[in-house]
C-alpha positions in Angstrom: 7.0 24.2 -19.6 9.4 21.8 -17.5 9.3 18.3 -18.7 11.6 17.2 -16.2 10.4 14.4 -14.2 10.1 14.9 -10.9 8.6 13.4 -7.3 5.0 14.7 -7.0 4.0 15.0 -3.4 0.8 16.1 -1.9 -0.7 16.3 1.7 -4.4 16.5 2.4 -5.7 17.0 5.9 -7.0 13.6 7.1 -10.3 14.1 9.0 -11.1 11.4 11.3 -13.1 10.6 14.3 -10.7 9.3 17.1 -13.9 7.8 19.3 -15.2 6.1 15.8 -11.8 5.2 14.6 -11.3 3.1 17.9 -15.0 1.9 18.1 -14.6 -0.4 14.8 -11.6 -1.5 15.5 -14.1 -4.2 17.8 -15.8 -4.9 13.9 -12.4 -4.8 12.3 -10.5 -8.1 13.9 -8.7 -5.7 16.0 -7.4 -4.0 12.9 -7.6 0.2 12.9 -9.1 0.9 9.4 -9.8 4.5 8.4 -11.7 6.2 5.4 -11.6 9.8 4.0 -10.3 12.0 1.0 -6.6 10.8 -0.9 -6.6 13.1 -3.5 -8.6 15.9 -5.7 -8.6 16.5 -9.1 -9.1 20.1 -10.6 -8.7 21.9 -7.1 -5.3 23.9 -6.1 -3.4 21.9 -3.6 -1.1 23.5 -1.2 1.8 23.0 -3.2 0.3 25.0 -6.3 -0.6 21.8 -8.4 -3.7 20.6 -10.2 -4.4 17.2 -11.3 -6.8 17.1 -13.9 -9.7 14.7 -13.2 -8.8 12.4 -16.4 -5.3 11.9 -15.3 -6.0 11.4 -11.4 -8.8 8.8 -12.2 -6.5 7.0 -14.9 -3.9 6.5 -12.1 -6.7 5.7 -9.7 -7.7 2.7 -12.1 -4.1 1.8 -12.6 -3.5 1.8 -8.5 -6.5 -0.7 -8.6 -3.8 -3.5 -9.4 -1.9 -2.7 -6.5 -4.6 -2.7 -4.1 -5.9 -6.1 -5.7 -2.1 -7.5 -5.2 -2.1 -6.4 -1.1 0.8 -4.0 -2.8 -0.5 -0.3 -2.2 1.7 0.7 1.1 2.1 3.6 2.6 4.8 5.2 5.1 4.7 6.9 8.2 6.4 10.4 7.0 7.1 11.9 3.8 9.8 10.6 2.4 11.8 11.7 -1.4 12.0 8.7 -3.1 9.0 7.6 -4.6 9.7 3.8 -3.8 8.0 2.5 -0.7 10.7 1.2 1.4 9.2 -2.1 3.1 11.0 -1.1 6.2 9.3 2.1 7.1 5.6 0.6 5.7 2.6 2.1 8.2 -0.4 1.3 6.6 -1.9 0.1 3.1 -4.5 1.1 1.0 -7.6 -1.3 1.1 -9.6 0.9 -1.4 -9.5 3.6 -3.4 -11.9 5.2 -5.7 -13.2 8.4 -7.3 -16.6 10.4 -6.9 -17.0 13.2 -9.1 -13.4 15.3 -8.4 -12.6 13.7 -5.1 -11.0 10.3 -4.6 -11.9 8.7 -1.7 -10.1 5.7 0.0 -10.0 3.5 3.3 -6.5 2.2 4.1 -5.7 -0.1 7.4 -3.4 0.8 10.2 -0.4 -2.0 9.8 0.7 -3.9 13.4 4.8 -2.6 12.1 7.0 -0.4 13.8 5.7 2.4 11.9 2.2 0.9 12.2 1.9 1.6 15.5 3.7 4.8 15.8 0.8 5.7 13.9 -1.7 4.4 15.7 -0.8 5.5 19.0 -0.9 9.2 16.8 -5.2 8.1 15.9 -5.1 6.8 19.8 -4.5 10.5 21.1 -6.3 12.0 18.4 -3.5 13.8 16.9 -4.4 15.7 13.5 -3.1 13.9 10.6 -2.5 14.1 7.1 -2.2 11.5 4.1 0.1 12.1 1.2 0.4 11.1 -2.3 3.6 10.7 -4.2 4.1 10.1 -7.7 6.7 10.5 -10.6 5.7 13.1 -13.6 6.2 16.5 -14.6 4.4 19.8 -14.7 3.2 22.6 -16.9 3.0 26.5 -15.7 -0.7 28.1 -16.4 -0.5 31.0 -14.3 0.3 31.3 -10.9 0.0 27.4 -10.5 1.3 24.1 -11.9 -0.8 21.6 -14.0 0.2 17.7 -13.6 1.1 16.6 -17.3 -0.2 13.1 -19.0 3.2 11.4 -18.4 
């Protein structure tokens, strides 16, 4: 068992529709907003980590404060700190919530320097991921990890 704390960092495929994407961004004040899958909970990830559903939908209620306060930013790469730096902010989280193992969420394409590196990416239809960081440690079972309580 390692109860070293450590930067948990995850990266889900981001499925999008490029013609829809830019279609509501009419509806959206200009504003490129885009919905689909943040995180799963009792599946192996590509890094060899499971998130059991109780913990990822505590920390989905707990992120709740951060979307309420226009805090939940995101950046443009995947960086090892798990502070968002301001500086290098791309987009923010406008929602976030969990059906059955999946959380789903919508975030919005910020007008930043990263921003629309970004959206020039969703412009040409580039395939694109979103990532989840976090700060805990893990438990061996098997050939995998298990994300602890902490």
């Amino acid at each position: 068992m390692s109860n070293k704390l450590k930067i948990l960092t995850e990266w889900n495929p981001w499925e999008y529709d490029k013609e829809t994407a830019l279609n509501e961004r009419a509806q959206n004040n200009g504003k490129i907003m885009m919905k689909g899958i943040l995180q799963k909970s009792n599946t192996l990830n590509q890094n060899g980590r499971i998130y059991p559903k109780e913990i990822l939908e505590r920390e989905v209620r707990n992120y709740q404060k951060f979307i309420a306060e226009n805090r939940a930013l995101g950046e443009l790469d995947h960086p090892d700190s798990s502070v968002v730096e301001l500086k290098n902010a791309s987009h923010i989280v406008r929602e976030a919530y969990m059906e059955g193992d999946v959380c789903f969420g919508t975030v919005e394409i910020l007008n930043t320097p990263s921003g629309k590196i970004l959206q020039s990416l969703i412009e040409t239809g580039v395939t694109l991921g979103i990532s989840s960081r976090g700060v805990g440690s893990t438990k061996s079972e098997g050939d995998h990890q298990v994300v602890q309580d902490d």
